[in-house]
N, C-alpha and C positions, 0 to 999 in steps of 0.2 A: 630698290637698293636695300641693304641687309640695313637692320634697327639695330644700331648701335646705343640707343640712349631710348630713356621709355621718361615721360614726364608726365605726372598725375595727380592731377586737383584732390581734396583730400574730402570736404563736406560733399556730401549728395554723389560721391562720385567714387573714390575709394572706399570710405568707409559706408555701412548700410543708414539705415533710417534711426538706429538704434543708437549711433556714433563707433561702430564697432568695425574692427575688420574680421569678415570668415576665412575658415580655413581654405577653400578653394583661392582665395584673392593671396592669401598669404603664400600658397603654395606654388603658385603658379609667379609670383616677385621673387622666389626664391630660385624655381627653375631659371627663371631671366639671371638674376644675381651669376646664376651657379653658369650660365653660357657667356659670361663677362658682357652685359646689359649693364647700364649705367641704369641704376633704377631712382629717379627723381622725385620727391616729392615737394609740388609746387604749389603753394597757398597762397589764400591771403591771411592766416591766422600771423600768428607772433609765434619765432621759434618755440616758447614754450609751449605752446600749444600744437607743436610736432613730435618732443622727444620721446613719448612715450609709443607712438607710433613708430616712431626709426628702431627703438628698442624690441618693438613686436616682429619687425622685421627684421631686425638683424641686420639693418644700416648704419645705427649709432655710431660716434665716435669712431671715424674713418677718414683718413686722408684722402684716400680716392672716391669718397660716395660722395653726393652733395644735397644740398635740399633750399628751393626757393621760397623764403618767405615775405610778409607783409606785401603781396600782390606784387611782389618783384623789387622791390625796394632794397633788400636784401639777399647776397648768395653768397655761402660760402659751404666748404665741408662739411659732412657730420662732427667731426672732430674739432672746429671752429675755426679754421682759417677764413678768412674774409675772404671774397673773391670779387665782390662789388655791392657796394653801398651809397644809394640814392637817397639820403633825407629830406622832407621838406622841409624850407627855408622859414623864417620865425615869420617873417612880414607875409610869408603865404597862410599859416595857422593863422594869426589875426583875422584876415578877414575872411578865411574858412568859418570861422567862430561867428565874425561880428554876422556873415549873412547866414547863420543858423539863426541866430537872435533874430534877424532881421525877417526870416520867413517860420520863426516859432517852430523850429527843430530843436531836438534832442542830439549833441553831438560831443564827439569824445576826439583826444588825438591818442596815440600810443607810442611809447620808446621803446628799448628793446626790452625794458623790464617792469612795464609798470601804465595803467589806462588814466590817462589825465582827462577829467570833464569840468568845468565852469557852471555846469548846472547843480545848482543847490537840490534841486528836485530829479535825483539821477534817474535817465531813464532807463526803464525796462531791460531795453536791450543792451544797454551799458552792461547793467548786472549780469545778463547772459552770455555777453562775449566777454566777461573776467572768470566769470564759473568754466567757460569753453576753454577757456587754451590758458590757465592758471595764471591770471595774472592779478597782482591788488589794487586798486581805484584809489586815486585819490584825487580831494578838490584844490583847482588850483585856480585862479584868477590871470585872463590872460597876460598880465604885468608880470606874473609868475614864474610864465611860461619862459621868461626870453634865452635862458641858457641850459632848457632841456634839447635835447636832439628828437626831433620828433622824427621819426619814420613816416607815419601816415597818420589819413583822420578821415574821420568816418561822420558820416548824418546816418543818424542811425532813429526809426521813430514806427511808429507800426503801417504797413502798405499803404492805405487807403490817405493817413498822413502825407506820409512822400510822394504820394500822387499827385497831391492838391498843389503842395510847393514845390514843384518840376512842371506845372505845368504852363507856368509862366518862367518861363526857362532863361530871360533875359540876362538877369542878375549872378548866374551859373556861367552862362557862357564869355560873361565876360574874363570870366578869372581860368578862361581854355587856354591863354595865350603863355599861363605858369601854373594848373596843376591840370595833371589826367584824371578825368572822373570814372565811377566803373559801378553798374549796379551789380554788386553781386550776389545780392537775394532781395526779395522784394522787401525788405525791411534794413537794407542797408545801400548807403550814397558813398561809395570810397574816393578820396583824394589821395593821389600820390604825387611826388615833383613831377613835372613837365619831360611826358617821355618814356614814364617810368610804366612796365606792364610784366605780364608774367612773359610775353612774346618777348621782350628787352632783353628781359633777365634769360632765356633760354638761348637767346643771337649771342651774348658773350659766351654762356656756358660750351654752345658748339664751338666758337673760338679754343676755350681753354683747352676742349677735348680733341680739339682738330678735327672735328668731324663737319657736315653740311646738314643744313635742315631735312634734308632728304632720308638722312641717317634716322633722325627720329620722330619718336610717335610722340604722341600730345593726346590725353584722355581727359575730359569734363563736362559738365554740365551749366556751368552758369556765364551771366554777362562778361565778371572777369579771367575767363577762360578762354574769351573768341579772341581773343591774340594771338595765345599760344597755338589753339588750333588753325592758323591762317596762316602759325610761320611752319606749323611744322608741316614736313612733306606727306607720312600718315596721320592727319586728325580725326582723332574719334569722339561723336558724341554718345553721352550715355544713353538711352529709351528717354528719361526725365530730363532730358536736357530743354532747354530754351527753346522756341522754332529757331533762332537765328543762329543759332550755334550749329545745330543742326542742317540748316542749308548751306554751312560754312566748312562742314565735317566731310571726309570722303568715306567712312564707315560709321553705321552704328549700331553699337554694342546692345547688350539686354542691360536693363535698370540696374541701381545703384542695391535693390532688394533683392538680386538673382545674377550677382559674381560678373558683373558686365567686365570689371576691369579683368577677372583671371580670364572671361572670355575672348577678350582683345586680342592679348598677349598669347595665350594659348596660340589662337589662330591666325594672327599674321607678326607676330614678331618671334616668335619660335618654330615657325613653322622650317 
């Protein structure tokens, strides 16, 4: 069926190694654009950590373009209309937090405008995902917390850490029955409300657009990515993708270093 809608993770997948988009990627979202392609881009960053992207492309600020962020928690237009918004619940950051403490992680929650962490000793990757997608840190104490709106939260600690405490996975699974977890790099553990995925956020999006999953493509590379590729009816993973994402893909593209996304799109949704 013709690809009405194109939806595309943005780290390791969109942009290269560098954080950059090339000109082939850019030109060929532009060809989609210009054949009336809904061209999506779906993260798990914080919108601010999209708009200078949507401006490269020439999606910004648009009634009709859209873009999914915080790993589906949020969707609305470029232009900022809301189209749906999933927060987690306070009582669920609690004990997101208390069992960071509790397995000696490093963990942050984020709203839409700002990375809240309890650790006096911020971690690394705190720092790196507020430098990522322009956001400012500050310390709150979970008593703090109770009347921010948190979107999502993150364990965030270096691989070989998050190994150790995943590997007695008891303490996690209990708290599946109120948040979705999602590895989406090996140095990140994301929690979102119960339900909440980039495939969620893409199932209302075809609603809005009237269109079926069959209509669109789904481009990525990591853990929170294998939703979207299982609802969409073309999933493509990148070369650098996951093995699982990959057995879950019915095409795949060349690496996130050699234009895989303009080569998707080129070849089977412009075709």
């Amino acid at each position: 069926m013709k690809i009405k809608a194109i939806a595309i993770d943005i780290d390791d997948t969109l942009v290269n190694s560098e954080k950059k988009l090339t000109a082939p990627v850019k030109m060929a979202i532009k060809k989609a654009k210009d054949a009336g392609i809904k061209v999506v881009l779906c993260t798990g960053r914080p919108l601010s950590g999209v708009l200078q992207l949507l401006k490269q492309l020439q999606l910004d600020d648009q009634k009709d373009q859209y873009v999914v962020s915080f790993g589906g928690s949020l969707m609305q237009t470029t232009d900022g209309t809301v189209i749906s918004s999933d927060p987690l619940s306070y009582d669920n950051y609690v004990d997101l937090e208390y069992l960071a403490r509790k397995k000696g992680l490093h963990f942050h929650a984020i709203s839409k405008d700002r990375i809240y962490t309890a650790n006096r000793d911020i971690g690394e990757y705190t720092i790196y995902e507020s430098s990522l997608v322009s956001l400012n840190v500050s310390y709150r104490t979970p008593a703090e917390m109770h009347d921010i709106k948190i979107v999502k939260a993150m364990f965030i600690d270096q691989p070989e850490i998050l190994e150790t405490a995943l590997e007695d996975y008891t303490a996690f699974a209990e708290l599946e029955n109120r948040v979705t977890f999602t590895r989406s790099t090996p140095f990140y553990y994301e929690a979102n409300a119960k339900g909440v995925s980039k495939g969620s956020a893409l199932k209302k999006l075809c609603e809005e657009l009237k269109i079926t999953s069959e209509n669109l493509m789904a481009i990525g590379d990591g853990g929170n990515d294998l939703s979207m590729i299982k609802f969409a009816g073309n999933g493509v993973a990148m070369k650098n993708a996951i093995p699982e994402l990959k057995k879950s893909a019915q095409i795949i593209t060349a690496d996130n270093n050699h234009d895989g996304v303009a080569r998707a799109i080129e070849k089977y949704a412009l075709k």
